[in-house]
N, C-alpha and C positions, 0 to 999 in steps of 0.2 A: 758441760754439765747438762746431762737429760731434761726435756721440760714432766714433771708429773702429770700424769690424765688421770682423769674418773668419768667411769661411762656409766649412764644414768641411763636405761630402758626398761620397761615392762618384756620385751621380745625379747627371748631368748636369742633367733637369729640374728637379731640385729646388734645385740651385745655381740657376740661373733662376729660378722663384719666390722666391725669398728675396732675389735681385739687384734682382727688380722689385718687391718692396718694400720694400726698403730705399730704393732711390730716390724712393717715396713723400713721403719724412717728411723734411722737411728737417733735423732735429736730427740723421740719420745721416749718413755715409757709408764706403760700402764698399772697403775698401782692396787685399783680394784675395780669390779661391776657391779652395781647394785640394781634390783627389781624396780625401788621408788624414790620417792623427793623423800623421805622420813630418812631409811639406808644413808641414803646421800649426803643427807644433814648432820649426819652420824660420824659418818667417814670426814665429812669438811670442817670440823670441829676440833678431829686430831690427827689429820692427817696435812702435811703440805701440797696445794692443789696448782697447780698451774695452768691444765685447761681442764675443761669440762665439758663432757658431752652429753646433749642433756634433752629428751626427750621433751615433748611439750605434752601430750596427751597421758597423764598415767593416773592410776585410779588413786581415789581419796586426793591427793595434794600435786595438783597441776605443775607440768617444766616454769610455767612462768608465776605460777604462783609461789611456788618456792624463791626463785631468785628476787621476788618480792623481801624475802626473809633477810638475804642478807647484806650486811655494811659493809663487805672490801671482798666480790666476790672475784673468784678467778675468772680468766677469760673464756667466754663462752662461744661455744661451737653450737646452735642447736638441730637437733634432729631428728626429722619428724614426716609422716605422710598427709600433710594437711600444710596446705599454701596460706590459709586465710587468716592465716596469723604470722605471716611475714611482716607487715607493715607493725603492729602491737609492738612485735619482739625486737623491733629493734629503739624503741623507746629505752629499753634495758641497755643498751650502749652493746649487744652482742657482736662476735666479732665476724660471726655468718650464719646462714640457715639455712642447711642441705633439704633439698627433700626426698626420701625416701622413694627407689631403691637409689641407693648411693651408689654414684662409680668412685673408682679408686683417686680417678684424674681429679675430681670434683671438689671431695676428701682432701686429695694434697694442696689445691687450689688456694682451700680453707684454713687450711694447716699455715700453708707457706705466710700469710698474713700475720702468724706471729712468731715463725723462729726468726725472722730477720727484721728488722727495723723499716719499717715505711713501706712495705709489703716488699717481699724476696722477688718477686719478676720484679717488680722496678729497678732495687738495688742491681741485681742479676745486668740487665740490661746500661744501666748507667755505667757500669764495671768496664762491660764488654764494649760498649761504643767509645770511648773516650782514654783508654790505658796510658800513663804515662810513665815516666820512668817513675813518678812516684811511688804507682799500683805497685804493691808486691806480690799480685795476686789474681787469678782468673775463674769464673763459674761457667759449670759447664754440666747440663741437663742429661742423664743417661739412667733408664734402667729404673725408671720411677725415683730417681733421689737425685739430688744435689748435690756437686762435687767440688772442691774446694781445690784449686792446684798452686802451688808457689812456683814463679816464674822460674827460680832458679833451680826447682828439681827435676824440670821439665828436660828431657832432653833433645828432642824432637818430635813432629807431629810429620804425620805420614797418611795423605788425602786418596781418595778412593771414588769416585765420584760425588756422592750428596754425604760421606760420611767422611769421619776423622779419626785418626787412631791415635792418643796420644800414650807416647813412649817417656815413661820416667825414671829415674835409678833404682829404683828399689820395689816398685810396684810391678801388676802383670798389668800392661797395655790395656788402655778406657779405649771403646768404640763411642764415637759421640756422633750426632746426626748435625754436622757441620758442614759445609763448604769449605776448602781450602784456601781459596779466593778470599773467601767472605772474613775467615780468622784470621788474614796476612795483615787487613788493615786493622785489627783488634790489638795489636801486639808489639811490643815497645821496638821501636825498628831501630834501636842501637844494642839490641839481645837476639831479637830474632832473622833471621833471613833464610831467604827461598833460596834454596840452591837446585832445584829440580822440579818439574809441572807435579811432583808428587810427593815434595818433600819441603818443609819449614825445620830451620834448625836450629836449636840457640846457641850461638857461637863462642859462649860463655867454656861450651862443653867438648869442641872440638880438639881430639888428642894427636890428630895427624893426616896429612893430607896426601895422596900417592897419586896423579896421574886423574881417573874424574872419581877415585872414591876419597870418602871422607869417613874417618876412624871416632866413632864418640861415646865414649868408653870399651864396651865392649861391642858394642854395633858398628856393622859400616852400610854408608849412605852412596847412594849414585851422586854426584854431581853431572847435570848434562853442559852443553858448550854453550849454551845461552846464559847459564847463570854463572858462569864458573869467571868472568872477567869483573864482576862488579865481585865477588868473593875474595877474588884477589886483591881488588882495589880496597878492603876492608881490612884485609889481613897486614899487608904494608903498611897501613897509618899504625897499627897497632905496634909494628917490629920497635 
């Protein structure tokens, strides 16, 4: 389910940039923009809000004076060309306060603090250091958004120096800025295994083995002669 936005500026630009990133990230969507806190008050009254983006300097009825007004407001983003009311605004319990020109990295930074629970890079990170057979599941950072993969759709990861291609059945191949090295110890080691300085496989999905290539589904894999005797030694326990 999408979180709803409402984006609150006097700037026409700046309602823009915030329009075009919101449509970035598919966990949002933006529902309206208004000029002021009155608009605003208008729209949150019958509309369902979930974040808010909310300008602090606009004429007649101020970003913080408004949030003054209400009893169960949605979570707020604020954002603004003025620092000096960093410290004020977060009296309001807000959940960040970008300042003006906003980069995009910044934006999502802000973002990520509420589609995931206990801020998304922590979760993110907890995920990837510690996988166990429990995890059914890995995140993985590409292309301005967050990616969500189940271990068992995964069918191989294919290393390239500083980057990662991950290969899954039904998808076109994620490039991710990963190590290969670095993902091998991320990943449940009675699913995954190296068969190749170039290749991670999960053995869950291996359809046939000929000589050093390896068949998984419709792909075939190098095996080289370093990895290819612990492969073996995995395959036997399984017979």
């Amino acid at each position: 389910m999408k979180l709803h936005c409402l984006v609150v500026d006097d700037e026409p630009i700046a309602q823009q940039i915030l329009e075009n990133y919101i449509s970035q990230i598919e966990a949002l969507q933006l529902v309206d923009k208004c000029n002021n806190a009155f608009e605003a008050l208008n729209i949150l009254h019958r509309e369902k809000i979930d974040i808010l983006f909310l300008d602090i300097k606009m004429p007649s009825l101020s970003g913080l004076d408004m949030l003054k007004t209400l009893q169960n407001p949605p979570k707020v983003i604020l954002t603004t060309a003025f620092s000096e009311f960093g410290v004020e605004s977060y009296e309001y319990s807000i959940t960040d306060y970008l300042l003006k020109p906003i980069a995009f990295e910044r934006f999502l930074k802000a973002v990520n603090k509420i589609l995931l629970p206990k801020n998304l890079e922590f979760l993110i990170e907890k995920v990837q250091e510690k996988p166990t057979s429990e995890n059914e599941f890995i995140f993985f950072k590409a292309y301005k958004k967050i990616h969500k993969f189940y271990f068992k759709e995964i069918l191989f990861f294919e290393g390239s120096g500083n980057y990662v291609k991950i290969h899954t059945e039904n998808a076109t191949p994620l490039m991710v800025l990963e190590k290969l090295s670095d993902l091998e110890g991320k990943l449940p080691q009675n699913q995954f295994m190296r068969v190749h300085k170039s290749f991670i496989v999960n053995t869950y999905h291996i359809k046939q083995i000929e000589g050093n290539m390896l068949k998984i589904k419709d792909k075939t894999v190098t095996i080289s002669q370093s990895y290819k005797q612990n492969l073996d030694e995995i395959l036997n326990k399984n017979k």
